[in-house]
C-alpha positions in Angstrom: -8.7 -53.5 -16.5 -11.9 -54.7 -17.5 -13.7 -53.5 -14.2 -11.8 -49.8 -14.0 -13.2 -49.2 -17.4 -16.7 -50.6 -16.3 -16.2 -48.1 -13.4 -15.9 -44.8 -15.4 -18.3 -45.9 -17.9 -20.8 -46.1 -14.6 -19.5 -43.2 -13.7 -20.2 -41.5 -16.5 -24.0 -42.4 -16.6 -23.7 -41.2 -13.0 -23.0 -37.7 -14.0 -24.9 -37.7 -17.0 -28.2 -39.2 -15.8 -29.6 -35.9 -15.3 -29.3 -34.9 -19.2 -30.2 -37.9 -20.7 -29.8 -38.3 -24.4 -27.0 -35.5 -23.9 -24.3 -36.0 -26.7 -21.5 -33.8 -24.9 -20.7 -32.6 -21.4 -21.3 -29.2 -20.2 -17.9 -27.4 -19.2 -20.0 -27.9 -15.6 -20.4 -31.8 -15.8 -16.9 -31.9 -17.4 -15.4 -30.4 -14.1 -17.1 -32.6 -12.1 -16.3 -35.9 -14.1 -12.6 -35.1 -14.0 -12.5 -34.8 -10.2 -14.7 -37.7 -9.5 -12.2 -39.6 -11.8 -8.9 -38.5 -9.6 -11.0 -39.0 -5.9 -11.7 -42.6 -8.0 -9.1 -43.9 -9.6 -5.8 -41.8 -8.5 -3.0 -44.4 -7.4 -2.6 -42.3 -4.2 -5.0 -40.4 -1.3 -5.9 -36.8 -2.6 -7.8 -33.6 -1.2 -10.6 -33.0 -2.9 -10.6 -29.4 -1.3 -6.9 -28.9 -2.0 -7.7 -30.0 -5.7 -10.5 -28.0 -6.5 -8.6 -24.9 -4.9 -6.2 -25.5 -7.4 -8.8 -25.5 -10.4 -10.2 -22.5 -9.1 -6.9 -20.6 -9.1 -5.7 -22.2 -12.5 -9.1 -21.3 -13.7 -8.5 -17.6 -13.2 -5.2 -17.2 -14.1 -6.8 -17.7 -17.9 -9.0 -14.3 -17.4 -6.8 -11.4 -16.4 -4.2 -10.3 -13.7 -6.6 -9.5 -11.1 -8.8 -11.9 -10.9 -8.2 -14.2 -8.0 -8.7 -16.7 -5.2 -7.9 -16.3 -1.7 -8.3 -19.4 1.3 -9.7 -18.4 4.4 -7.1 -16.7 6.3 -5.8 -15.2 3.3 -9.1 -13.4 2.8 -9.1 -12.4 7.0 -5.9 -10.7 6.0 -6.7 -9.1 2.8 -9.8 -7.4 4.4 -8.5 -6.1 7.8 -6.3 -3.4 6.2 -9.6 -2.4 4.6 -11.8 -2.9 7.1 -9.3 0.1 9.0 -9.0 -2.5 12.4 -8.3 -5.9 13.6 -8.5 -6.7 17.4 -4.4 -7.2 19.1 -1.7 -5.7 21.5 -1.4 -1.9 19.9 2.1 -1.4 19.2 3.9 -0.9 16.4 7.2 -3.3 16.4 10.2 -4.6 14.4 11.4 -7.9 13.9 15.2 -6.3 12.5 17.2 -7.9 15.7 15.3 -11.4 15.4 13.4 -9.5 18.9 10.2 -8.2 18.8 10.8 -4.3 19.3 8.7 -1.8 20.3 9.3 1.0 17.9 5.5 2.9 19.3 2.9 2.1 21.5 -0.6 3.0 20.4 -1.7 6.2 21.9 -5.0 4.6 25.0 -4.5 1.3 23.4 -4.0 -1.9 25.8 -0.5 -2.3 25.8 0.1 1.8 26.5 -2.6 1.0 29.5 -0.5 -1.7 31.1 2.4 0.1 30.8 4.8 -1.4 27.5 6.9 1.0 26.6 9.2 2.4 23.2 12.2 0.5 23.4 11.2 -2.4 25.3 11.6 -6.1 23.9 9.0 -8.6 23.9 10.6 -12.0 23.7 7.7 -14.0 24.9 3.9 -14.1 24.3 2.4 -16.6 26.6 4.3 -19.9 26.4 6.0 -19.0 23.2 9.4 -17.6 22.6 9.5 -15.3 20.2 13.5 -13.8 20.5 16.1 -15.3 18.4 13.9 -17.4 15.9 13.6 -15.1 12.8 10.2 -15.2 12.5 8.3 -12.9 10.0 6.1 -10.1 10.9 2.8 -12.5 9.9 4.2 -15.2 12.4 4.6 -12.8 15.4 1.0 -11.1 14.3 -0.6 -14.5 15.0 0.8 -14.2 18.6 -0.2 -11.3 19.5 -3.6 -10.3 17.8 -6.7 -12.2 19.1 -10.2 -12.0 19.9 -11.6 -8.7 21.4 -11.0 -9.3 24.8 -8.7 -12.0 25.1 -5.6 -11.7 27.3 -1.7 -12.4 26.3 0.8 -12.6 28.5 3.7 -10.9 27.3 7.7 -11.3 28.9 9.6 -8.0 28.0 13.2 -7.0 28.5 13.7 -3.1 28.9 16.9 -1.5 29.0 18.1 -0.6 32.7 16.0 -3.6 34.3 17.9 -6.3 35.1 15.1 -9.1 35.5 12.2 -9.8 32.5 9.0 -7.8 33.0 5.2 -9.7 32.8 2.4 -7.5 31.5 -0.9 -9.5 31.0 -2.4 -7.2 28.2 -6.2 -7.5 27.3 -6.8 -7.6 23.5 -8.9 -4.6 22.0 -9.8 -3.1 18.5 -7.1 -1.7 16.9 -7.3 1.7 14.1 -5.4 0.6 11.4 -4.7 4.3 9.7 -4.6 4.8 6.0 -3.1 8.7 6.9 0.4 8.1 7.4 1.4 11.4 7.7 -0.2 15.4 7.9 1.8 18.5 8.1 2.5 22.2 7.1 4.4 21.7 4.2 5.1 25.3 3.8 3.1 28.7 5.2 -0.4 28.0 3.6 0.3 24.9 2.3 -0.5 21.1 4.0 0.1 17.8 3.0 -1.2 15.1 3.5 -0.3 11.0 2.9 -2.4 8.5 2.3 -1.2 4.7 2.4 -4.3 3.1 1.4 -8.0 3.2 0.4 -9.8 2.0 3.6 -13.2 2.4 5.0 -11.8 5.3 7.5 -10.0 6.8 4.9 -12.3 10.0 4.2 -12.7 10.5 7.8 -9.2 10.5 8.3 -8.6 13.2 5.4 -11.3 15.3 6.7 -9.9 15.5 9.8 -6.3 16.1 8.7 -7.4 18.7 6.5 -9.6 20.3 9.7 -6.3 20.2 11.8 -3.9 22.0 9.0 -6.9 24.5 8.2 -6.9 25.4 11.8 -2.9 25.9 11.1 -3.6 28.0 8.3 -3.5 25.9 5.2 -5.3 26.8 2.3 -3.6 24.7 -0.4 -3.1 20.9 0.3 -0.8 18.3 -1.3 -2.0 14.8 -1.6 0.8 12.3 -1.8 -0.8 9.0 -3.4 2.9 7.6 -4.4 2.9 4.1 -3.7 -0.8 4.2 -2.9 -1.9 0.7 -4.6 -5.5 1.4 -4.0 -8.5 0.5 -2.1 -12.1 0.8 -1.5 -13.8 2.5 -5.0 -15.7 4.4 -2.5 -13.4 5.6 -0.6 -11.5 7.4 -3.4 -14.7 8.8 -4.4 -15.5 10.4 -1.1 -12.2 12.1 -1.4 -12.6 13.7 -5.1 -16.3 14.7 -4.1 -14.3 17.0 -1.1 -12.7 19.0 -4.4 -15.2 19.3 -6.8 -19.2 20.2 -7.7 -22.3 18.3 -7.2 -23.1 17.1 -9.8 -19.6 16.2 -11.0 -19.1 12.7 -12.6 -16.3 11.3 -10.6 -15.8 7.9 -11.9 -17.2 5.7 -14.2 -17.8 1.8 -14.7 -19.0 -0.8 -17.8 -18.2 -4.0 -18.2 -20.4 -7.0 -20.7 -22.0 -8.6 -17.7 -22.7 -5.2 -16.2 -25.1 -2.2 -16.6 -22.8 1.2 -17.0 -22.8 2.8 -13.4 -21.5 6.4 -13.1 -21.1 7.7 -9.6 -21.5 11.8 -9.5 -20.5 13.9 -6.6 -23.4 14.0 -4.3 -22.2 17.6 -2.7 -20.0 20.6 -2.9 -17.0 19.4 -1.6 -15.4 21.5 1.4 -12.3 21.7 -0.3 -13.9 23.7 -3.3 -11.2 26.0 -3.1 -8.1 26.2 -3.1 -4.8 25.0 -5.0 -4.4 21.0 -5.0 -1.3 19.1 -6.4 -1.2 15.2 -6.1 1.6 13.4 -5.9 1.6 9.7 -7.9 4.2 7.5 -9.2 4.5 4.2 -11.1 3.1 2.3 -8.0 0.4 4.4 -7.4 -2.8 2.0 -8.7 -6.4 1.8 -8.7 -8.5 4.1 -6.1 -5.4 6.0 -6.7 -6.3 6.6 -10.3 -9.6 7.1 -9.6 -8.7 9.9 -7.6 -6.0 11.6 -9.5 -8.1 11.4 -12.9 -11.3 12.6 -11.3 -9.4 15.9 -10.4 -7.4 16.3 -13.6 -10.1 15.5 -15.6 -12.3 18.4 -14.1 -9.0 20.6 -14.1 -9.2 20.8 -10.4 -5.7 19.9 -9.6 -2.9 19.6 -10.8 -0.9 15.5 -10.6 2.8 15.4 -10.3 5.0 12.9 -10.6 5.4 9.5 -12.8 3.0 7.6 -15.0 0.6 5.8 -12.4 0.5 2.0 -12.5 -2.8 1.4 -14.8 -5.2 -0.8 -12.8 -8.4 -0.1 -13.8 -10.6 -3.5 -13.7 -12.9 -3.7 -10.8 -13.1 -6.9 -9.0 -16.0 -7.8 -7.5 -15.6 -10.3 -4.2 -17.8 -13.5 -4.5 -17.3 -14.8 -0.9 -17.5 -18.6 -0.2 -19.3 -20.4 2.8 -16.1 -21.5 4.0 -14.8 -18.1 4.5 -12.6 -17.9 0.9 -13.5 -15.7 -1.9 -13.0 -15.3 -5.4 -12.1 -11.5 -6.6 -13.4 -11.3 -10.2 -13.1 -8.8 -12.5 -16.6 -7.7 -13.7 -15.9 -4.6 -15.2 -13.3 -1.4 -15.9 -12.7 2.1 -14.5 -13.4 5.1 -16.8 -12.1 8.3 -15.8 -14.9 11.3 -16.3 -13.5 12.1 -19.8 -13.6 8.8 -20.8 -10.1 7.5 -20.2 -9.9 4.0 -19.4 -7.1 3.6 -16.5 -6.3 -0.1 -17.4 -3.3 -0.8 -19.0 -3.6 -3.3 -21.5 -2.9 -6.8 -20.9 -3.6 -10.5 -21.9 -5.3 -12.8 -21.0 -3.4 -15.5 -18.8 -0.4 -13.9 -19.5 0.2 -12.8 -15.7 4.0 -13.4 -16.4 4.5 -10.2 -18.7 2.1 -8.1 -17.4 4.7 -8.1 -13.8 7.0 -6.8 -16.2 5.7 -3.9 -17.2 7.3 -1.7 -14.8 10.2 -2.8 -15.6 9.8 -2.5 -19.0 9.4 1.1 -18.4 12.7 1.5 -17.3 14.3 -0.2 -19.6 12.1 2.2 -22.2 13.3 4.9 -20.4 9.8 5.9 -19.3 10.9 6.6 -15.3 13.9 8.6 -16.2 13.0 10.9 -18.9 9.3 12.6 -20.2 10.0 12.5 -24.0 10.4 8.3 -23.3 6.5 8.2 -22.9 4.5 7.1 -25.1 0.7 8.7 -25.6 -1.4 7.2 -27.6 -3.0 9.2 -30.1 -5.7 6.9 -30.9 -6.1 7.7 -26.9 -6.6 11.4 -27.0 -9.2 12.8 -24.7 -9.8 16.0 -23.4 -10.6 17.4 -19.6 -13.8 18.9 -18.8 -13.3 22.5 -18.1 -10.5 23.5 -19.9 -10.6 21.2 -22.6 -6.6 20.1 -21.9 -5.1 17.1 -24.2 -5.0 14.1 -21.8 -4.0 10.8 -22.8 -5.9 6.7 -22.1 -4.6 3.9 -22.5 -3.2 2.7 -18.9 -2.8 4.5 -15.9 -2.6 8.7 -15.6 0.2 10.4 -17.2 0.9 13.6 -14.8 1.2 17.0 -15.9 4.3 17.5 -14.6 6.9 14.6 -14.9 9.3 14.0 -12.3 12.2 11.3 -13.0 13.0 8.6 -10.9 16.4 9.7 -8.9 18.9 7.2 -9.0 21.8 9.6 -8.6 22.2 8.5 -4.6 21.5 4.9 -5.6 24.6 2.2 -4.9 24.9 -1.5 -4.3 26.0 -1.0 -0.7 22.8 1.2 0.3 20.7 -1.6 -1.2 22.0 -4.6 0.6 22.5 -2.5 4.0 18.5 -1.3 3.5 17.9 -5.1 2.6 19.7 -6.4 5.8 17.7 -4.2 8.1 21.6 -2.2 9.1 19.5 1.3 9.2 16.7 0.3 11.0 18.8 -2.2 13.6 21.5 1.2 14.0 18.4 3.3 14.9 16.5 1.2 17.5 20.2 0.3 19.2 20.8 4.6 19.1 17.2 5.1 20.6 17.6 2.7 22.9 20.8 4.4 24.5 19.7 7.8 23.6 15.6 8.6 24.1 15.8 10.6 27.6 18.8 12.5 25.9 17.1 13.5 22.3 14.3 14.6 23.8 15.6 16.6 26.5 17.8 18.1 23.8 15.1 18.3 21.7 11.8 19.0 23.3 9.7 19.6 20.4 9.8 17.9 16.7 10.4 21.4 15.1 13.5 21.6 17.2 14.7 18.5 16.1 14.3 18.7 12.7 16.2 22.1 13.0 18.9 21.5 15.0 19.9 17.5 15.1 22.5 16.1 12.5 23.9 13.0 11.8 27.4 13.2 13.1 30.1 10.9 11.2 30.5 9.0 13.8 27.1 7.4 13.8 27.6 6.8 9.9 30.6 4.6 11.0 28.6 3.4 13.7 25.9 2.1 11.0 29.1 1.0 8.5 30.4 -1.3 11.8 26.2 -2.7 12.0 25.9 -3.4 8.1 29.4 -5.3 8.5 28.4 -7.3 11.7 25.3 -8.7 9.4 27.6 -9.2 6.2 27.6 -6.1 4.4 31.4 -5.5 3.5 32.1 -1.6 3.9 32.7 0.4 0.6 34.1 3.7 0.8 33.3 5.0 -2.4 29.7 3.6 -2.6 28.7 5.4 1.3 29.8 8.6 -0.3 27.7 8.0 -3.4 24.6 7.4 -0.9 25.6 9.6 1.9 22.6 11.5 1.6 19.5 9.0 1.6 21.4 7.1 3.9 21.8 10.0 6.6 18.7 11.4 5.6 16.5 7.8 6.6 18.6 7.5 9.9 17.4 10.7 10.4 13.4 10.2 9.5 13.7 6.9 11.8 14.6 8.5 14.7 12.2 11.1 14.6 9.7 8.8 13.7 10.5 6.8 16.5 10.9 10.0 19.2 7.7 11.8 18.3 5.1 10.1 15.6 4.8 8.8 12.1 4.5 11.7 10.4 8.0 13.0 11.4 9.3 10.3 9.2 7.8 11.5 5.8 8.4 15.6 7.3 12.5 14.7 6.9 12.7 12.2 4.0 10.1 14.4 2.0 13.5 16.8 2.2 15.1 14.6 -0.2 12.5 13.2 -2.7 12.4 15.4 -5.7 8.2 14.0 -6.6 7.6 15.9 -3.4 10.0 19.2 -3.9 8.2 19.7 -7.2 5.1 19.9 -5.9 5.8 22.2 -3.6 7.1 24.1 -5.7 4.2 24.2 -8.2 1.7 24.8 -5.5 3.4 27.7 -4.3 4.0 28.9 -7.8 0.5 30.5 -8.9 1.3 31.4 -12.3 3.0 28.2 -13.3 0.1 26.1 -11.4 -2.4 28.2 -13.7 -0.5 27.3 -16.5 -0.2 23.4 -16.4 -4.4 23.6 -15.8 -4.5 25.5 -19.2 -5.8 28.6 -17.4 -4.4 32.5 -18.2 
């Protein structure tokens, strides 16, 4: 006992011999005392890098809810969706039937070169199997993405060939697209999605917007629901396409930081022109950025649900090992002054997850007159001097309710087992030369095909197969998502991603509103406060 005490006691002169005379520690030399006494003394081995990851993360769970540590491949995979490409295969796949299949192959990418096909199955990459063992889409990833260059050999069953195929496919950069979807919404009018706030993301919009203008659009919506943000610079590329130079598009302060205020550098090439955007309670960050930027200067009009209120910039300090910490350094301001973080604290990430929640339960997501504006919150936008409200996230200008009236227990635990998606690729598969004889074009198809009853009990007879008891009542309930996202599968998987959003759009009531107000010139005058 005698000589563990002696120990510390050296220990401690150890650590302190560089500030002699020093009474206390500094919160430094405290850290490092209490790991040198656990790599010491523990009774068992320990990981002094394991540990000290785990001080790091406990650390910042004391500051706020975004502030945080990712390891080295956890940063690789936070970045590439970013980054907008990560080097791989180039298809887009499913893991619903514990295969890996092949819902798209990337238009010139290398496994449309070598010949992989929609439909096919991949049960193989190199010497491991990869059918029947319910891996997760991460697990598969790490099979099939690689260095630039690299080759994988791939075994693939496709339907009609009686023996397994080989295709050695050369690994090459892959887009990843933050566009999911561009269309004419209606004669004049395009729309346009956007996932995510990558590097490519401006580029992408511009050249969606050149496509639909060449179409004859002159009024865009932007659909930002479920957008949960980005790249800060990417969002302000986009709200410098709408407004003036000169414009202040988004501001920053924070106690360690300098204010920075970043103003529109050009006219935008979308000066004119009706804009409505589309956000809902999952729509964060560069999302808000955007959204405020445009209602602040009364240059569109936002439709839609309160947005989610993340408005703290993180800063990425990255390590030498290839981990990073993401600290928060300061908050997002909209132009008027509105500060888009929701309020929150601190080390208290338990109730802050909540909050949506808490907004249904309030109410919030199913009726207007359930939100709450703060008065003491009360700014006003730029041109026409409209009441807008802080306090967390952008309250739209036009509310549209959550619908829960096709909602049931059976279409959740069908959606949850994959049924739909695991009906569609089986259909495809048995189907695709048919379909698009029949339907030659994706106008056709949204025109003409229906979901006949007998595929609905076709799906019923899947869900069952994976555990989903059939419930008469409930399908009827949810007939119409249910036939509505068989149908936006199938053309996503006969013709391209957009056709997905083109036929569910028909049903979501965020979308139909805005369409509506867009095409609506008085009423779109009116919620900007202009005669």
């Amino acid at each position: 006992m005698k000589r563990i005490i002696l120990s510390a006691v050296i220990l401690i002169a150890l650590l302190t011999s560089s500030n002699a005379g020093a009474q206390h520690f500094t919160p430094l030399q405290k850290l490092q005392f209490a790991e040198r006494i656990i790599e010491s003394f523990y009774v068992d081995s320990v990981k002094p890098d394991h540990m000290v990851e785990e001080a790091i993360i406990a650390m910042l769970k004391t500051l706020d809810p975004h502030s945080a540590y990712s390891n080295p491949e956890e940063t690789r995979e936070l970045n590439e969706p970013l980054q907008g490409n990560f080097s791989g295969i180039g298809i887009q796949f499913n893991m619903a039937t514990d295969t890996v299949y092949v819902i798209q192959t990337i238009s010139g990418g290398p496994s449309e070169r070598v010949g992989i096909l929609a439909g096919d199955r991949i049960i193989a990459a190199n010497d491991s199997v990869l059918a029947g063992r319910k891996l997760r889409n991460t697990e598969v990833m790490k099979h099939l993405r690689g260095p630039k260059g690299s080759e994988v050999k791939l075994t693939v069953l496709r339907k009609g060939v009686q023996d397994p195929i080989e295709f050695l496919v050369k690994r090459d950069d892959i887009p990843i697209y933050s566009v999911d979807a561009s269309y004419m919404a209606a004669p004049g009018v395009g729309y346009v999605r956007i996932s995510r706030f990558a590097e490519s993301t401006p580029q992408e919009v511009e050249e969606a917007v050149a496509k639909l203008r060449k179409q004859g659009m002159n009024d865009l919506i932007i659909d930002l629901e479920d957008n949960g943000g980005g790249y800060m610079s990417a969002a302000t590329d986009l709200a410098e396409m709408f407004l003036n130079k000169g414009d202040l598009l988004v501001f920053t302060k924070g106690l360690n930081n300098n204010p920075a205020y970043f103003r529109a550098t050009t006219n935008g090439k979308m000066g004119k022109g009706r804009v409505v955007v589309m956000v809902n309670q999952y729509s964060a960050s560069a999302s808000e950025i955007l959204s405020g930027a445009l209602q602040d200067h009364d240059r569109g009009v936002v439709v839609g649900r309160r947005t989610f209120g993340k408005g703290l910039v993180q800063r990425p300090f990255p390590m030498p090992d290839g981990s990073m910490i993401r600290l928060t350094v300061s908050r997002y301001y909209t132009p008027s002054g509105r500060c888009i973080q929701k309020p929150y604290e601190s080390g208290d990430g338990d109730e802050y997850s909540k909050d949506i929640l808490k907004r249904y339960e309030s109410g919030e997501l199913s009726n207007a007159d359930s939100i709450h504006n703060d008065t003491h919150e009360l700014f006003y936008t730029l041109r026409n001097h409209r009441p807008v409200y802080g306090g967390g996230g952008i309250t739209p200008d036009r509310f549209v309710a959550v619908d829960t009236t096709g909602y049931s227990t059976y279409y959740r635990d069908i959606v949850a087992k994959g049924a739909i998606i695991k009906y569609v690729m089986n259909f495809i598969d048995g189907n695709r030369g048919r379909l698009l004889t029949k339907y030659p074009t994706a106008d056709r198809f949204i025109k003409e095909f229906k979901i006949t009853p007998e595929m609905v009990n076709d799906l019923v007879k899947t869900a069952e197969a994976d555990g989903v008891k059939p419930n008469e009542e409930q399908l009827k309930t949810s007939y119409t998502p249910i036939t509505t996202a068989m149908k936006a599968l199938i053309a996503r998987d006969l013709y391209e991603d957009s056709m997905y959003y083109r036929v569910y759009n028909e049903i979501n009531p965020v979308y139909r509103e805005a369409l509506r107000v867009i095409t609506n010139p008085s009423e779109y005058r009116s919620l900007l406060g202009e005669k």
